[in-house]
C-alpha positions as CSV (number, residue, x, y, z in Angstrom):
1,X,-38.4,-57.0,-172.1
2,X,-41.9,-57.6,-170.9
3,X,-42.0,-60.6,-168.3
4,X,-45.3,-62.4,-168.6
5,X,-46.2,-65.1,-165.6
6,X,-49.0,-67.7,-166.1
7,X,-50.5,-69.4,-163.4
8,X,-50.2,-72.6,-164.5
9,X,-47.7,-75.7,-165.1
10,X,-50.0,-77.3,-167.7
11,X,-47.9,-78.0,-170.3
12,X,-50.8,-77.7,-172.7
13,X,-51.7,-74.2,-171.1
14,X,-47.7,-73.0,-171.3
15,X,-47.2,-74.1,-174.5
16,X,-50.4,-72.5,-175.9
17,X,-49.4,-69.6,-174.6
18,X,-46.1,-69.6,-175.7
19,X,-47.1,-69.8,-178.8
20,X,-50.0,-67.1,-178.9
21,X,-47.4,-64.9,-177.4
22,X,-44.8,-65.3,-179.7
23,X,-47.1,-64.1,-182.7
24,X,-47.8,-60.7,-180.7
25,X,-45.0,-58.1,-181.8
26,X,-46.3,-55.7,-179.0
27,X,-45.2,-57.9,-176.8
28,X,-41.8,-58.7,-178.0
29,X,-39.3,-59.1,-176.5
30,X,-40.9,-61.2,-173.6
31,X,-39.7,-64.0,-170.9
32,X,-42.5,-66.2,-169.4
33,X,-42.5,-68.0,-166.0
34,X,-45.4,-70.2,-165.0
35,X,-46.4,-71.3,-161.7
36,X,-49.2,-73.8,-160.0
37,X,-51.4,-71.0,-158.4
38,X,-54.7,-71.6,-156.2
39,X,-57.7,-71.0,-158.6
40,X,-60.4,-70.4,-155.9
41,X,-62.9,-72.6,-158.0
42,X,-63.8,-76.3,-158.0
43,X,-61.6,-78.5,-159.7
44,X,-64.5,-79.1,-162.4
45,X,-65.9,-75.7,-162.4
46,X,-69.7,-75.4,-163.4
47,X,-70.8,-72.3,-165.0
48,X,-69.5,-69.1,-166.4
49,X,-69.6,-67.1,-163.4
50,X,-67.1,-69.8,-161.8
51,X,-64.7,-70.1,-164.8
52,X,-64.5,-67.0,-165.2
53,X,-63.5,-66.6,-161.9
54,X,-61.1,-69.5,-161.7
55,X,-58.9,-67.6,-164.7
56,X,-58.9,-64.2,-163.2
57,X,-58.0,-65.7,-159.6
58,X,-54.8,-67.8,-161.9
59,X,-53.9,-64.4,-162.7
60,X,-54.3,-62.1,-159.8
61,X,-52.0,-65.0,-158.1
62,X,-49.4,-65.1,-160.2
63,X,-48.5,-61.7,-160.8
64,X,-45.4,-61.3,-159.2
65,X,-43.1,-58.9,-160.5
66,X,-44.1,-59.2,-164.1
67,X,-45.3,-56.6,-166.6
68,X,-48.7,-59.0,-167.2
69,X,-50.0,-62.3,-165.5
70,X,-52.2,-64.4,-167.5
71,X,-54.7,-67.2,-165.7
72,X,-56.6,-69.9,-168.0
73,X,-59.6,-72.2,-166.7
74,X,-61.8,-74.1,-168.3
75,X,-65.1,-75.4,-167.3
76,X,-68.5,-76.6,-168.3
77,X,-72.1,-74.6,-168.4
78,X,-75.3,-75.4,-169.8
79,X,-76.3,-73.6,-172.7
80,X,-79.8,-72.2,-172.8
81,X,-82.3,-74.5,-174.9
82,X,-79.6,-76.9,-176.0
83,X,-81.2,-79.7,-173.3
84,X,-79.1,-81.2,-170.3
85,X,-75.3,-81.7,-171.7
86,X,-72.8,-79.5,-171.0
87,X,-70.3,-77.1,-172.9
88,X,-67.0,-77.2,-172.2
89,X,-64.7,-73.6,-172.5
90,X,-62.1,-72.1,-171.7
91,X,-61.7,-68.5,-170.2
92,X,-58.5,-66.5,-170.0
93,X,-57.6,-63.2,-167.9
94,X,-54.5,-61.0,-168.5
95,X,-53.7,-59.0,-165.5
96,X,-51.6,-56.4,-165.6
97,X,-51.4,-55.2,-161.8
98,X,-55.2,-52.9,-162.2
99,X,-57.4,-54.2,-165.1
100,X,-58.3,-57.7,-166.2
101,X,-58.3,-58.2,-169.9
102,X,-60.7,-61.1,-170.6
103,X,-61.5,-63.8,-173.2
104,X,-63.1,-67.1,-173.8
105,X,-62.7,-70.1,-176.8
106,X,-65.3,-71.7,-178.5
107,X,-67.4,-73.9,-176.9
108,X,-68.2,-77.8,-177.5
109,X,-70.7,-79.7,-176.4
110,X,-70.4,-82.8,-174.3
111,X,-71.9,-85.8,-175.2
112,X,-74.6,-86.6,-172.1
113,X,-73.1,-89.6,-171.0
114,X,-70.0,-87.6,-170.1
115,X,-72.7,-84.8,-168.8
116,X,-74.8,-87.7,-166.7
117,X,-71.9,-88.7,-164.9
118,X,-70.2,-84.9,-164.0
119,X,-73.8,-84.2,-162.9
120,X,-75.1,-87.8,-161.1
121,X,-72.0,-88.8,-159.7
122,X,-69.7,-85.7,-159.1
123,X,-66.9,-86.6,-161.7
124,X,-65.0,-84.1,-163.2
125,X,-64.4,-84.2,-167.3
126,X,-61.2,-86.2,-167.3
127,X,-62.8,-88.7,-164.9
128,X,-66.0,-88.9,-166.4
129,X,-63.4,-90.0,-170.1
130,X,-61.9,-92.1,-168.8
131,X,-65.3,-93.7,-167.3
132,X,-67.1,-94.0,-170.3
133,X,-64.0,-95.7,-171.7
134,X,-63.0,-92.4,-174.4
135,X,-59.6,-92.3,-173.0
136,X,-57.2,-94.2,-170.3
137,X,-55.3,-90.9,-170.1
138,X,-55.0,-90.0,-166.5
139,X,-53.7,-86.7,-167.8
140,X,-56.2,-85.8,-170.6
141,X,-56.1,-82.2,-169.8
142,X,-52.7,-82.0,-170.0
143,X,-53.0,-83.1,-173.5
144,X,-54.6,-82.9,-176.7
145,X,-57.8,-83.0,-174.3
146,X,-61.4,-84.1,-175.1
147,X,-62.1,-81.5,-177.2
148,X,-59.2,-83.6,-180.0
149,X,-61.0,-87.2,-179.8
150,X,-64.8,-85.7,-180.2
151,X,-63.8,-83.7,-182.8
152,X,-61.7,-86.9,-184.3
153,X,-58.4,-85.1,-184.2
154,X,-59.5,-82.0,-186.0
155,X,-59.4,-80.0,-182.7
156,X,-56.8,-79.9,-179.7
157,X,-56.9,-78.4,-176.2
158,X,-54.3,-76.5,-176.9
159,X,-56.1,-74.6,-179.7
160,X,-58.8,-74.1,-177.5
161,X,-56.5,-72.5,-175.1
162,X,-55.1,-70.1,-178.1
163,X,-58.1,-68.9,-178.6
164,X,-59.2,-67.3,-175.4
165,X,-55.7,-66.0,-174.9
166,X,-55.9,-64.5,-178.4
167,X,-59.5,-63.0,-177.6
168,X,-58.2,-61.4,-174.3
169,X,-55.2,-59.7,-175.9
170,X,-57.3,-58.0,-178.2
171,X,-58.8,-55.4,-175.9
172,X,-55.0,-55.2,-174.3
173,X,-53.6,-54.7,-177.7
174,X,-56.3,-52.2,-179.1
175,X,-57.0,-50.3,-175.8
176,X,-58.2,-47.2,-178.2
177,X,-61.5,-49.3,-179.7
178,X,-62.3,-50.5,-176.3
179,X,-62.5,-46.2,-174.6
């Protein structure tokens, strides 16, 4: 039985998981324990070099006797020659004691009033919402997220989540294409 540790108690983030993992046959059979973990990053973090880091800190920190930790964070960045809104993403790291196994969803932009206020007045995402009156969610990210009412309901966080889990497993899965 592999026992796989996230460093998390998002319930959007376990349940993702839980799901992604339960469509993986190499990892079958498996028992999952989460945990809230120190991330090392800002709680908005800016850029990939920071979310990046933010996921494979969520994993390094969690992997206590377990077969594979797994860290999610997500974060904005600005993408070159797309003006001054943000992306939002979400980057996932799989730790398995040695090597990092990474992987990142697709990206969506934010619309500038939401980028205005993380960048003028310091807010993070969820705060910067609920400001421009999107959502009265205190929680958002523990949700369907922004990502669901942007996209009117077409899109959820955790989908976003399932991705970046599901691109990180595929270097861990097919460790022969990756030599």
């Amino acid at each position: 039985m592999f026992r796989i540790n996230v460093g998390s108690k998002n319930p959007a983030k376990v349940e993702a998981v839980r799901e992604v993992l339960e469509s993986y046959d190499f990892l079958k059979p498996f028992e999952m324990n989460y945990f809230d973990v120190f991330s090392g990053v800002r709680e908005q973090p800016i850029g990939f070099d920071e979310i990046v880091l933010g996921s494979r800190n969520r994993a390094k920190n969690s992997f206590l006797n377990c077969d594979y930790s797994i860290g999610l964070e997500s974060g904005i960045f600005l993408l070159p020659h797309s003006g001054s809104s943000y992306f939002d993403v979400c980057s996932c790291a799989i730790y398995d004691g040695k090597d990092f196994y990474l992987g990142i969803s697709e990206a969506f932009e934010i619309p500038k009033k939401l980028s205005d206020l993380i960048r003028d007045e310091n807010f993070d995402l969820s705060r910067a919402t609920r400001k421009a009156g999107l959502t009265s969610s205190e929680k958002i990210g523990n949700e369907k997220g922004i990502i669901n009412i942007l996209s009117g309901g077409r899109f959820t966080r955790g989908e976003q989540i399932k991705k970046s889990l599901q691109t990180a497993l595929m270097r861990l899965e097919n460790p022969r294409y990756y030599k």
